[in-house]
MARFI-381816 format. One record per residue (C-alpha): x, y, z; residue number from 1. Coordinates in steps of 0.001 Angstrom, whole numbers, plus 500000, padded with zeros to 6 digits. Layout:
REM residues N
[rec [X,Y,Z],NUM]
...
***
This chain:
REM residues 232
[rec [487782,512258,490239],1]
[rec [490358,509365,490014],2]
[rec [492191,508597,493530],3]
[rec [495333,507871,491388],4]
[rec [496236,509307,488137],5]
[rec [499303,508764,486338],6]
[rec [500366,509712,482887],7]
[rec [503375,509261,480506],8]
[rec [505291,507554,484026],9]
[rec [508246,505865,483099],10]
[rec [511484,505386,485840],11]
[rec [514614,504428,484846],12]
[rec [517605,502562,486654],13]
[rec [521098,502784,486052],14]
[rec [523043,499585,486017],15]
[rec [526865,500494,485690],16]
[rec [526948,502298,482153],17]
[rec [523476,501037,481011],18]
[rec [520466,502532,481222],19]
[rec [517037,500169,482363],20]
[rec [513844,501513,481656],21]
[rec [511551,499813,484563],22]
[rec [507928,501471,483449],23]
[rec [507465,502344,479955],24]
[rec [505338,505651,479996],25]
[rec [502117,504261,482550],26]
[rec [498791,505888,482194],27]
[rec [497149,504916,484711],28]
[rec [493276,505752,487007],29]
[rec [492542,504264,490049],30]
[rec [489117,504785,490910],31]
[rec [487884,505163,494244],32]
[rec [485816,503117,495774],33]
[rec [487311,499976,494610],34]
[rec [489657,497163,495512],35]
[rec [492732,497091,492801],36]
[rec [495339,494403,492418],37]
[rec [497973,494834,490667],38]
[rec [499755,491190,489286],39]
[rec [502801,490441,487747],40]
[rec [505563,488568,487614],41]
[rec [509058,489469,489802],42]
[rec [510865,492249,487869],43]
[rec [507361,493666,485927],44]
[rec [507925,496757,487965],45]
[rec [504987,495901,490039],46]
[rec [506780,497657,494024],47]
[rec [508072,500763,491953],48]
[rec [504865,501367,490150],49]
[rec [503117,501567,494157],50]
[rec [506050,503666,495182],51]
[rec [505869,506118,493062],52]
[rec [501649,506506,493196],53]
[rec [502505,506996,496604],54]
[rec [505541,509786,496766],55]
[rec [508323,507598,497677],56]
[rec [509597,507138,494563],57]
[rec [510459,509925,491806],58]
[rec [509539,508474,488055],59]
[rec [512123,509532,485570],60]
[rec [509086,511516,483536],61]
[rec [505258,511737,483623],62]
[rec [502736,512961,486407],63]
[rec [500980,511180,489005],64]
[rec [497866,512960,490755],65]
[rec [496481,511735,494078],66]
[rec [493078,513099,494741],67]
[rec [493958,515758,491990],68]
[rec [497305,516815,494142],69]
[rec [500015,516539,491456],70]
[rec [502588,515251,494218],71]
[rec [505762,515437,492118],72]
[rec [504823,519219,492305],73]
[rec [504754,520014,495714],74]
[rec [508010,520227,497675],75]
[rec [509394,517911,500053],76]
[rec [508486,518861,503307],77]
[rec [504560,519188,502052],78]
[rec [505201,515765,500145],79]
[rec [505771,514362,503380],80]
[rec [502870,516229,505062],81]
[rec [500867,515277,502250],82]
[rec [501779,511165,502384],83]
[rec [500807,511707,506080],84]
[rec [497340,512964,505930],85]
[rec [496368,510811,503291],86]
[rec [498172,507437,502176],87]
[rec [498601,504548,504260],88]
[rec [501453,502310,502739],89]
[rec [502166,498785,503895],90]
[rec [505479,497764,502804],91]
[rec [506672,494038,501991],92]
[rec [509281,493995,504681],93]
[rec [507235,495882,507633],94]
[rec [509992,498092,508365],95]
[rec [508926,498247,512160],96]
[rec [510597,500084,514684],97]
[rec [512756,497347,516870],98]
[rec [512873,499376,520149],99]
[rec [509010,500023,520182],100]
[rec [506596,497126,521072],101]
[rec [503610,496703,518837],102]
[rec [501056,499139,519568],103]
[rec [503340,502123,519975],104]
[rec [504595,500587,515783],105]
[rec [500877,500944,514599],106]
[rec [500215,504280,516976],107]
[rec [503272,505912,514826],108]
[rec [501401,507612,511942],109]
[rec [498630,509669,514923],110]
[rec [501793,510456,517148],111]
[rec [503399,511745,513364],112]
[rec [499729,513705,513130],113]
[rec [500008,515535,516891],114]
[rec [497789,513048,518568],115]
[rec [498122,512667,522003],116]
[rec [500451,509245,522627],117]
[rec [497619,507689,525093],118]
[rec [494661,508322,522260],119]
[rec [497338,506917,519854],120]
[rec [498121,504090,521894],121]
[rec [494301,503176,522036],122]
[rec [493239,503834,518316],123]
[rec [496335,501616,517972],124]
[rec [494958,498444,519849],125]
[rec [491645,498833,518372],126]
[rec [492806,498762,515044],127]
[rec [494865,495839,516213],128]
[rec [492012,493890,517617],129]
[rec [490451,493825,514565],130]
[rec [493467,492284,512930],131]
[rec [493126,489077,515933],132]
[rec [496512,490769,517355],133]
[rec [494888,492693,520257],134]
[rec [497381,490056,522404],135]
[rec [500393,490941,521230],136]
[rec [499919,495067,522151],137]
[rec [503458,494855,524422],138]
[rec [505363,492727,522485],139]
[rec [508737,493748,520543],140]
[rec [508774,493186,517017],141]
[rec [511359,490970,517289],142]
[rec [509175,488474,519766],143]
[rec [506348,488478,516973],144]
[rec [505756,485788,513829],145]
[rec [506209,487023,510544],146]
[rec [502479,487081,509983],147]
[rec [501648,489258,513322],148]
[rec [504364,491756,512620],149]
[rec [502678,491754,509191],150]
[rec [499656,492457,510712],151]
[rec [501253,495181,512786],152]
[rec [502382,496802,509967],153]
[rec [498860,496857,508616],154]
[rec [497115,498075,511415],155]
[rec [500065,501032,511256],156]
[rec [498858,501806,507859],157]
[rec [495246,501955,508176],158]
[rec [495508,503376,512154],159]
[rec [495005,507078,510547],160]
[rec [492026,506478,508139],161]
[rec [493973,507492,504868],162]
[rec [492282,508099,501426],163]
[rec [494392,505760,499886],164]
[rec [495719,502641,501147],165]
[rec [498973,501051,498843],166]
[rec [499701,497644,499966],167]
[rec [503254,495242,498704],168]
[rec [501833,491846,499127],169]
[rec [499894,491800,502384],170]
[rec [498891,488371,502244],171]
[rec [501919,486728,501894],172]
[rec [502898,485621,505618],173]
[rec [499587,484428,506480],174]
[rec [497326,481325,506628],175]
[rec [494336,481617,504449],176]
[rec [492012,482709,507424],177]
[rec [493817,485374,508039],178]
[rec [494395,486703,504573],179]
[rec [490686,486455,504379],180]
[rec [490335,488640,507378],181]
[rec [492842,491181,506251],182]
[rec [491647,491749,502492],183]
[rec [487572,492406,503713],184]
[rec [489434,494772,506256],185]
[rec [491093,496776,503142],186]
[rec [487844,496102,501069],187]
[rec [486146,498132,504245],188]
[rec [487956,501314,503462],189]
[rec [487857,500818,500230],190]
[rec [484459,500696,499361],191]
[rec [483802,504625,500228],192]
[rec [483573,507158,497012],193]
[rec [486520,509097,498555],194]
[rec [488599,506349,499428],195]
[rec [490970,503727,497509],196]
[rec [492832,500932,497863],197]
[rec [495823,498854,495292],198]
[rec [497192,496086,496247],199]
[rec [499924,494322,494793],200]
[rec [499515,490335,495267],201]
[rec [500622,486605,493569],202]
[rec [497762,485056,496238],203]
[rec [495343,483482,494048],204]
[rec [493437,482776,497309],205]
[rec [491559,486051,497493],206]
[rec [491593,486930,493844],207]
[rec [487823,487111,494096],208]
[rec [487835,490000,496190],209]
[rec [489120,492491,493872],210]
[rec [486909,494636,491965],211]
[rec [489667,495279,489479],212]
[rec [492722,493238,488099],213]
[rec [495687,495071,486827],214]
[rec [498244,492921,485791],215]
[rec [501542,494187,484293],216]
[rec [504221,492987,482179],217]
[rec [507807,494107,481461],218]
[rec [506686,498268,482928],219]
[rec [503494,497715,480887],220]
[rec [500081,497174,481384],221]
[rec [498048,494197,479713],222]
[rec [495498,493662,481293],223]
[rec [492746,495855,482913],224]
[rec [489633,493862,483633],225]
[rec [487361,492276,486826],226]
[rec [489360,488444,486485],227]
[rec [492400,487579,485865],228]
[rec [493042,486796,482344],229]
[rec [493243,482929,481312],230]
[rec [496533,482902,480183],231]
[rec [497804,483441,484040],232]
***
């Protein structure tokens, strides 16, 4: 079974009168067990491709199946439920919570489950530990760096164990160590036959990791192999 099927997926914008067509009818399998980039240039419809594999964002036509669940089918409260118990989604601009310090940010997808806040809290820090921001548990968002609020919001999206991890460039704030650090993390729960993980990512620096390329160009895909192809 793919972890992420789409097929015919096109979305459309409307700019004043005019009509943009963003993805041009995307089929599409993501295959669990392996670590997927997905590479383009700004505009290529890279961030609404993710969103809408993962149930944020409606496509104008097709079908996208997540472990088989045709999500565009179910309605919106069991969307939600279902984005809950099984994707993990780390966005390019965090979107923290400002009044919350750290660890309650990350705890917020097990408090979402029922969890008990204290377990929370402590799957929370653990998760954060192994991200090198164990010291920064009590801190505001606002008193972080760009690259440990980054980190927060990774540790937030992996906290639960989802099936499918979607990632929007989650190298981008941080040194090379770090980015290191973070993409064997995602390769860890990726590498599992019931588990899967796209990311979308420019950093050349950790292109080697990836079991799979994607790259896309104007809504389309050209390329679908294990490098990237010489001509980028």
């Amino acid at each position: 079974m793919a972890a992420i099927s789409t097929r015919g997926v096109t979305r459309d914008f409307k700019a004043g009168q005019q009509t943009i067509t963003v993805l041009h009818g995307i089929d599409l399998d993501i295959r669990a067990g392996e670590l997927t980039y997905l590479v383009g240039e700004s505009g290529s419809g890279k961030t609404t491709l993710i969103s809408i594999m993962c149930g944020i964002l409606w496509p104008t036509q097709g079908e996208v199946k997540v472990f088989g669940t045709d999500i565009y089918s179910l309605t919106d409260t069991n969307l939600v439920e279902f984005r809950l118990q099984n994707i993990g989604f780390i966005f390019q601009q965090y979107n923290l919570i400002p009044s919350i310090d750290a660890a309650s940010n990350a705890a917020v997808p097990l408090i979402a489950q029922g969890m008990d806040r204290l377990e929370a809290r402590e799957r929370a820090v653990a998760m954060m530990e192994k991200l090198n921001i164990g010291d920064q548990v009590d801190k505001l968002p606002n008193q972080l760096s760009g690259g440990q609020q980054q980190r927060v919001a990774i540790s937030r999206a992996l906290v639960h164990e989802p099936r499918l991890v979607v990632c929007d460039e989650p190298t981008a704030a941080l040194d090379a160590g770090s980015g290191r650090r973070v993409m064997d993390l995602l390769r860890d729960v990726a590498v599992a036959e019931d588990r899967a993980c796209i990311i979308v990512t420019h950093d050349n620096r950790v292109f080697d990791l990836a079991d799979r390329i994607l790259v896309l160009e104007d809504g389309k895909i050209t390329h679908d192999g294990t490098d990237m192809p010489e001509d980028h």
